[in-house]
C-alpha positions as CSV (number, residue, x, y, z in Angstrom):
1,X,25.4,-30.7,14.2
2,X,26.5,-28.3,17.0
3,X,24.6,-25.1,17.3
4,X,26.0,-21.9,16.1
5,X,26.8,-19.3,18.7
6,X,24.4,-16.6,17.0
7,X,21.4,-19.5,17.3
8,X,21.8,-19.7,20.8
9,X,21.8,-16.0,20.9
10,X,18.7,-15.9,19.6
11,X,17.6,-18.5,21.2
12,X,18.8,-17.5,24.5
13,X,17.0,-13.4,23.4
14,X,13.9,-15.3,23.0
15,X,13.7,-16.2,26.4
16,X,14.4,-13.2,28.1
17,X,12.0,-11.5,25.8
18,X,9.0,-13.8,26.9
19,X,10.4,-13.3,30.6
20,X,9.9,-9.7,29.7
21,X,6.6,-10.3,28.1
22,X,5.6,-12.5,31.3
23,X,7.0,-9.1,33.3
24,X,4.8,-7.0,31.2
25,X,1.0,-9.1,31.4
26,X,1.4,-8.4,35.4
27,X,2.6,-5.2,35.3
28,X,-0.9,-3.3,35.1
29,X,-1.9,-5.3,38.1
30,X,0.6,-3.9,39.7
31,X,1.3,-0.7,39.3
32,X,-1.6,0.9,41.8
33,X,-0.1,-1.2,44.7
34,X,3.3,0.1,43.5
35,X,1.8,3.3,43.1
36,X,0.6,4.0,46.6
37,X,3.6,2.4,48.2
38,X,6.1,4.2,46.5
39,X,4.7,6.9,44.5
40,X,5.5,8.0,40.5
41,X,9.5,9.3,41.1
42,X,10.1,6.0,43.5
43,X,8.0,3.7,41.4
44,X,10.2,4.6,38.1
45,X,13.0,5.1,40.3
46,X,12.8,0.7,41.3
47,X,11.9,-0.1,37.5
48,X,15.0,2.2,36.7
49,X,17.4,-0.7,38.9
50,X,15.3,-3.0,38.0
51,X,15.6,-2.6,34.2
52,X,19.9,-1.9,34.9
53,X,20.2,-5.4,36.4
54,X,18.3,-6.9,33.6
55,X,20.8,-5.3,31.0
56,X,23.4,-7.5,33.4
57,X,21.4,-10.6,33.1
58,X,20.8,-10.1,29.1
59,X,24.6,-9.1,28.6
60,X,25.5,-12.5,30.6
61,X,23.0,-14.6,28.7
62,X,23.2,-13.3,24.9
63,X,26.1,-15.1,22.9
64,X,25.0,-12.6,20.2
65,X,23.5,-9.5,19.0
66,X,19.7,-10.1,18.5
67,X,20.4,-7.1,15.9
68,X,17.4,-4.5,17.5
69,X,20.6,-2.3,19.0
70,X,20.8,-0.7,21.9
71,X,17.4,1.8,21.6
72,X,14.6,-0.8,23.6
73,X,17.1,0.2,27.0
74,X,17.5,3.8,25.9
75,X,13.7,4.2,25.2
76,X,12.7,2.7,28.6
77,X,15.5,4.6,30.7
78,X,14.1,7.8,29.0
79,X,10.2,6.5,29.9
80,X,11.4,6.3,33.4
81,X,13.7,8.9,33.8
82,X,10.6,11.3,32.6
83,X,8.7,10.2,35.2
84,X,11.2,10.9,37.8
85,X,11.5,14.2,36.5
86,X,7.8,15.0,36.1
87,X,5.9,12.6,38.7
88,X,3.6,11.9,35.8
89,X,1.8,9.0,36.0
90,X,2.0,8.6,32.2
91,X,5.5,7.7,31.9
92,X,4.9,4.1,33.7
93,X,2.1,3.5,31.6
94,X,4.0,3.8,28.2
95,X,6.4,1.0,29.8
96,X,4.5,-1.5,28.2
97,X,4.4,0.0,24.7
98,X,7.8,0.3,24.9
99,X,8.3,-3.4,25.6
100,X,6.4,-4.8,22.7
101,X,7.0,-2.2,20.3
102,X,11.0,-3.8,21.8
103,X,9.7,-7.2,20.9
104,X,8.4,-6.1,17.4
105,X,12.0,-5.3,16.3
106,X,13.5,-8.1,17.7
107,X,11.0,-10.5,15.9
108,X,11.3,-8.7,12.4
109,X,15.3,-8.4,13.0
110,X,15.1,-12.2,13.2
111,X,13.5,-12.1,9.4
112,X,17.0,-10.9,8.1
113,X,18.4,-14.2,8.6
114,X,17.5,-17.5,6.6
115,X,15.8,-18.9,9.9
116,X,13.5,-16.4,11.7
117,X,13.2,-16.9,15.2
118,X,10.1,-18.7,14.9
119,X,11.7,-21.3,13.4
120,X,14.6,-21.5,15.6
121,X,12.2,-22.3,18.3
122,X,10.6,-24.8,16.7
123,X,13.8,-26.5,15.8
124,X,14.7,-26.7,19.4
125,X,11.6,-28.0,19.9
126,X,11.5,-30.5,16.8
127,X,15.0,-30.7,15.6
128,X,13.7,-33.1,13.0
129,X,11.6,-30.3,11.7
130,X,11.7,-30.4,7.8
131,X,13.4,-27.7,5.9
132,X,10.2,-26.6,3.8
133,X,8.3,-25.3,7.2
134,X,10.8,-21.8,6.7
135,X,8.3,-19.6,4.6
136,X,5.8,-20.7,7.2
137,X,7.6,-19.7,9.7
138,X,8.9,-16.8,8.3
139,X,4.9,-15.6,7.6
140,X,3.6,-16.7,11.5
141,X,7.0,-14.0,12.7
142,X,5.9,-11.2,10.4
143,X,2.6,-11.6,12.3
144,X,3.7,-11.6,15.6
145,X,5.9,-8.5,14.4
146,X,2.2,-6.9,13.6
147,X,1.0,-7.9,16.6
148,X,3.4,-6.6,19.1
149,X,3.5,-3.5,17.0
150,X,0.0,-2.9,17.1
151,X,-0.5,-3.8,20.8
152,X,2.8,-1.0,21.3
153,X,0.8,1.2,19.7
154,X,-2.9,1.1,21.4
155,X,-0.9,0.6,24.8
156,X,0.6,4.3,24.1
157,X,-2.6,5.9,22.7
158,X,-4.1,4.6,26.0
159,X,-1.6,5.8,27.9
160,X,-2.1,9.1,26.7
161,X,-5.8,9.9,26.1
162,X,-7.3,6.6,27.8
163,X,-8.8,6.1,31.6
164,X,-6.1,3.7,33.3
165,X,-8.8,1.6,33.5
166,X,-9.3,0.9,29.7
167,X,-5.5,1.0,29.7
168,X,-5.2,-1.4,32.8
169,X,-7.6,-3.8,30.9
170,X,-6.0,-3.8,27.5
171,X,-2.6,-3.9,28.4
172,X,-3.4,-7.3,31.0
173,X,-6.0,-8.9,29.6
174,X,-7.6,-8.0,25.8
175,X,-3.2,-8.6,24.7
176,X,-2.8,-12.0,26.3
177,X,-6.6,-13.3,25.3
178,X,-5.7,-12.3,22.0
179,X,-1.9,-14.1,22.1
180,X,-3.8,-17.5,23.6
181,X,-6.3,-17.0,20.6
182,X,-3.6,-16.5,17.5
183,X,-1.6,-19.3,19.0
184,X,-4.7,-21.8,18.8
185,X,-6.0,-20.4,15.4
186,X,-1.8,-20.6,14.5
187,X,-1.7,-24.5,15.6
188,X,-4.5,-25.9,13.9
189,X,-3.8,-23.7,10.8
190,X,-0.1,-25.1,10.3
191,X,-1.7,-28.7,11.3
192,X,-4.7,-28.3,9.0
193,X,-1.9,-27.4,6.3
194,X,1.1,-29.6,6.8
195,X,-0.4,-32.5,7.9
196,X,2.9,-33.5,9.6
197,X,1.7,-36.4,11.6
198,X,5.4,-37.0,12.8
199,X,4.6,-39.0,16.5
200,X,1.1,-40.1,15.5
201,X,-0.4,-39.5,19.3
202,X,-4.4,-39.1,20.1
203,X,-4.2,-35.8,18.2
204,X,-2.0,-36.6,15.1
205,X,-4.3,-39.8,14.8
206,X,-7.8,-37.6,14.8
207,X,-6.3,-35.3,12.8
208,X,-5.0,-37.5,10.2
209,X,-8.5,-38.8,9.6
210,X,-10.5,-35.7,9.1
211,X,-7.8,-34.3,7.1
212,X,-5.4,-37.0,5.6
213,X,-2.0,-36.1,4.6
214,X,-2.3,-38.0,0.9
215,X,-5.4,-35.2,0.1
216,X,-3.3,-32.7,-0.2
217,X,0.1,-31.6,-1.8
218,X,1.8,-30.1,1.9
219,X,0.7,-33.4,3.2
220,X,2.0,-35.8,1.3
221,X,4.9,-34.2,1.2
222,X,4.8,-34.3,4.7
223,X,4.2,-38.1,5.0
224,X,7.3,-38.7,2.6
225,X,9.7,-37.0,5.2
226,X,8.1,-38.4,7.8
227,X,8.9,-42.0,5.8
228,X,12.4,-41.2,5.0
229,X,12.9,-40.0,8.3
230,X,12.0,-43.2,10.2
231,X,13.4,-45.5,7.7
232,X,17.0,-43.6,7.7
């Protein structure tokens, strides 16, 4: 069945929000090199084009509103445009707040519809995805919605009252070492559940004997899609 256009809005939002997120890990590293090239005013002033031609790209790329508005681009114009005015330092490092407090919305706006944008991923991925992984889905978004929300907000407090270093640290490494963990603690979690042994590689066949899919309710439930699936 052909995709709707709002799917591969969302799907297309998705991307350009990890490219942000990707844009965001090596920001603090480099910042001081922007710093003392450029200064505060011409620093924000780049970002400031920088963040314009984005809005180009996204407006290109999105076939649909990813329902979060316009604010994300206001909120980073006025972060920048603050530290044009002022020279403060401060501005640039509430960019990154401002970016995952962006990607917070965007995940929970996702949660309005039937499929969250967890699950629209993993359809893309696995189109043959059953139809009872959604309230999974839907629980592993309203996590990442608490995580980026969280992160938005110990980036700010930072920011504001924190040495850059503590700041610098958080913001490009304590975030991502804490993304790679959830996402490994996430995989084994939904394996360990599921039990959805679909293409039965190295993995799928260690994992099916420590925890079999007829032991539990999710996994033989699993195991009869999986059947009907191969024999249809």
């Amino acid at each position: 069945m052909p995709w709707s256009d709002r799917t591969w809005g969302w799907l297309a939002a998705a991307g350009l929000a990890a490219a942000v997120a990707v844009l965001a890990f090596v920001y603090p590293y480099l910042l001081d090199s922007a710093l003392a090239r450029q200064g505060v005013r011409g620093t924000a002033a780049g970002l400031l084009v920088l963040a314009g031609l984005w809005r180009l790209l996204a407006a290109r790329v999105h076939r649909a509103d990813p329902g979060i508005g316009r604010w994300p681009g206001v909120a980073l114009a006025g972060v920048l445009a603050g530290a044009i005015l002022t020279g403060e330092r401060v501005f640039l490092l509430l960019v990154p707040a401002v970016v995952y407090l962006a990607l917070a919305a965007f995940f929970h706006a996702s949660l309005a519809e039937g499929d969250s944008i967890i699950e629209r991923v993993v359809r893309r991925i696995l189109p043959q995805a059953p139809e009872f992984i959604r309230s999974y889905c839907r629980k592993v978004t309203r996590v990442w919605v608490f995580f980026f929300a969280a992160c938005a907000l110990v980036i700010a407090g930072l920011a504001i009252v924190g040495p850059q270093s503590r700041w610098e640290f958080f913001t490009g490494a304590v975030v991502y070492a804490l993304m790679i963990a959830f996402s490994t603690v996430e995989f084994f979690v939904r394996k360990t559940w599921f039990r959805y042994y679909f293409f039965g590689g190295p993995f799928d066949r260690l994992w099916s004997r420590l925890f079999p899919a007829e032991n539990t309710p999710q996994g033989r439930r699993s195991a009869e899609y999986i059947r009907l699936n191969r024999d249809a």
